[in-house]
C-alpha positions, 0 to 999 in steps of 0.5 A: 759979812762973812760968819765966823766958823764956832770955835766949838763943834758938837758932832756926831762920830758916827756921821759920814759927812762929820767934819774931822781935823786930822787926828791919830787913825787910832784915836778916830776909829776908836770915836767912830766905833764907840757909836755903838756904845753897848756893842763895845761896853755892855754894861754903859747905856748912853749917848756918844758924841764928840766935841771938836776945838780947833784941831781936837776931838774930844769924846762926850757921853751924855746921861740923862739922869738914869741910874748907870750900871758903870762908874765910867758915866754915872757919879752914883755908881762911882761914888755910892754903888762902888764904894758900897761894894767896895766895903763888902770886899775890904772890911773897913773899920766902922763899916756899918757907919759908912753904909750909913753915910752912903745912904745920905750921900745917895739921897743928896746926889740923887736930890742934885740929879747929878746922873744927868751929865755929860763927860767930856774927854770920856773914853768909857775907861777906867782910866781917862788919859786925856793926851796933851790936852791943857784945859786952855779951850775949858772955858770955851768948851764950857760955854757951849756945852752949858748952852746945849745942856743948860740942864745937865752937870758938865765933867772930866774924869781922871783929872790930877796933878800928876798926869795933867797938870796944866788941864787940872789947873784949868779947871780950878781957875774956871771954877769947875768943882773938884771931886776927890774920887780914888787914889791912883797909883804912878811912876814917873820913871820905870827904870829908876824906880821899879828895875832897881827893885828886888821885885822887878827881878823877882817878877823876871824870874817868875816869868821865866819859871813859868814856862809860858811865852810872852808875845803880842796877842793876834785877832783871834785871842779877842774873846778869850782876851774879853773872857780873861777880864771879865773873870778879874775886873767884873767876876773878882772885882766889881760889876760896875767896872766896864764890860769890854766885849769882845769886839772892843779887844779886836777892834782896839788890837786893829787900830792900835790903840791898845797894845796887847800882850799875852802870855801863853800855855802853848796856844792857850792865853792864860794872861793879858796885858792891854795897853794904851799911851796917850801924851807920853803916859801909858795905863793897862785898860785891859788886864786879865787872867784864868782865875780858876788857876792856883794863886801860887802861880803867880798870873796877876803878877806876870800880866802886870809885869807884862804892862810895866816891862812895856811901858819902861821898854817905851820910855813911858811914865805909868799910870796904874789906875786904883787898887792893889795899893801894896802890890803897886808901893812895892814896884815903885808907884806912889799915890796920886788924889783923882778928881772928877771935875764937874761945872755946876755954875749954870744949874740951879743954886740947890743943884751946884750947892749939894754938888759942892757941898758933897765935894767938902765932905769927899775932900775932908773924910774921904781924902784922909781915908784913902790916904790911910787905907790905900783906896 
């Protein structure tokens, strides 16, 4: 009897004799590259995989369980470290006690091992888009990763209602757990509701009193376009937002899985805007600007219109990722919960029950609290 071919492949990208359907150029140079994970994104140790279902590859990270120092693999980094950061740059109300909570939910996740995980679909981005994938092969996928990874939480990140809603729905009726993890910020149509905004003209005309020029970035802006990031995304930020280097900008711009737009001083870049479309929705992984320049003049507002003029130009609906929450209100976008969707049915019953019980308390004190605040 002929063997049926496993509707559900593990594989390694980085293999010349891999298997490949036929996908998007951009998209498997992006899989094969991102072997070389700290090569890429200096602060993630891990390992990088693919999974293939039919005609779809799907990226997959593998953590062990040791504490990451991105919020891009590891749920402690995202959920304690993060937001422990998060309380020194906003000042929220009752601070002190939300330390407090942090240190007990440290020690629940740390007891439910939660950092031995694998991502699925885990691009390494800020913002996962997961393209037109429905979730219609989760259970199938499940399966055999729960059968490689008997001992590790299985996830997506960036799942919602907005972007995907048929993968979110897959996920619930599989019975994956849904943990409320930020407040995104979307427009479903730019040209409604931003180019009709005082701001779009606002943010026109301050393009246009800046004297730089507006054009796509060339391969020799990749370090300078790394440096800008870093300065915003890591420097002002947090540390634990995803360092890209400066092979990642130049080998992104090859393929053309980001699009990047700079905005020069002559032949100096002193803004960029990357973006990258997937399933007919857009959002800028990459934003930078010189912030040793004077706020007055406006760089962060120029490289976001940079994004959003290119996204509207392509007829695409915007994510625009966490953050800025009044800045982005005021061009159209409104708030969507993000959840990091984990399947715990096959770890232990103490695992799964701290796991579910971490997601009841995010869903009844965290969901308010970003509503309110903006998070």
């Amino acid at each position: 009897m002929e063997r049926r071919a496993d509707p559900v492949r593990l594989f390694d990208p980085a293999d010349p004799d891999a298997d490949w359907p036929a996908i998007p150029s951009a998209e498997r140079a992006y899989l094969t590259m991102m072997a070389d994970v700290r090569g890429h994104v200096a602060n993630v140790a891990t390992r990088w995989r693919a999974v293939r279902t039919g005609d779809r590859v799907l990226p997959l990270t593998v953590n062990d369980g040791a504490r990451g120092d991105s919020y891009v693999c590891t749920p402690r980094a995202a959920y304690v470290d993060y937001a422990r950061a998060e309380l020194d740059i906003v000042g929220v109300r009752g601070a002190t006690m939300l330390r407090g909570m942090l240190h007990g939910v440290d020690a629940m996740l740390r007891s439910a091992r939660i950092d031995r995980i694998v991502g699925i679909d885990n691009w390494l981005l800020s913002t996962n888009l997961h393209g037109d994938w429905d979730g219609a092969d989760l259970a199938a996928i499940r399966t055999r990763l729960a059968a490689a990874f008997p001992d590790h939480v299985l996830s997506i990140r960036s799942v919602d209602d907005w972007s995907r809603p048929a993968l979110a729905a897959a996920a619930r009726r599989d019975d994956w757990v849904m943990l409320p993890s930020r407040q995104v910020w979307v427009v479903d149509d730019l040209r409604h509701a931003w180019r009709t905004r005082n701001q779009y003209g606002n943010d026109r005309r301050l393009v246009a009193r800046s004297g730089l020029s507006i054009g796509a970035a060339v391969p020799s802006d990749a370090p300078r376009i790394a440096d800008l990031y870093r300065r915003l995304y890591v420097g002002k930020y947090s540390a634990l937002n995803p360092v890209f280097t400066p092979a990642f900008v130049a080998a992104t711009m090859a393929s053309g899985l980001i699009a990047y737009r700079v905005a020069r001083d002559g032949a100096r870049v002193m803004a960029v805007a990357g973006l990258m479309a997937r399933g007919g929705i857009a959002t800028p992984p990459v934003v930078g600007y010189d912030t040793d320049r004077p706020q007055a003049e406006g760089l962060y507002r120029i490289a976001s219109w940079m994004f959003m003029e290119a996204a509207m130009t392509r007829g695409l609906r915007l994510h625009g990722s966490a953050g800025a929450a009044h800045f982005k209100r005021l061009r159209g976008a409104r708030g969507v919960i993000e959840y990091w969707a984990m399947h715990v049915g096959h770890l232990s019953r103490p695992r799964a029950a701290a796991i579910r019980a971490f997601a009841a308390l995010l869903t009844r004190v965290a969901v308010p609290m970003m509503r309110r605040n903006g998070w």
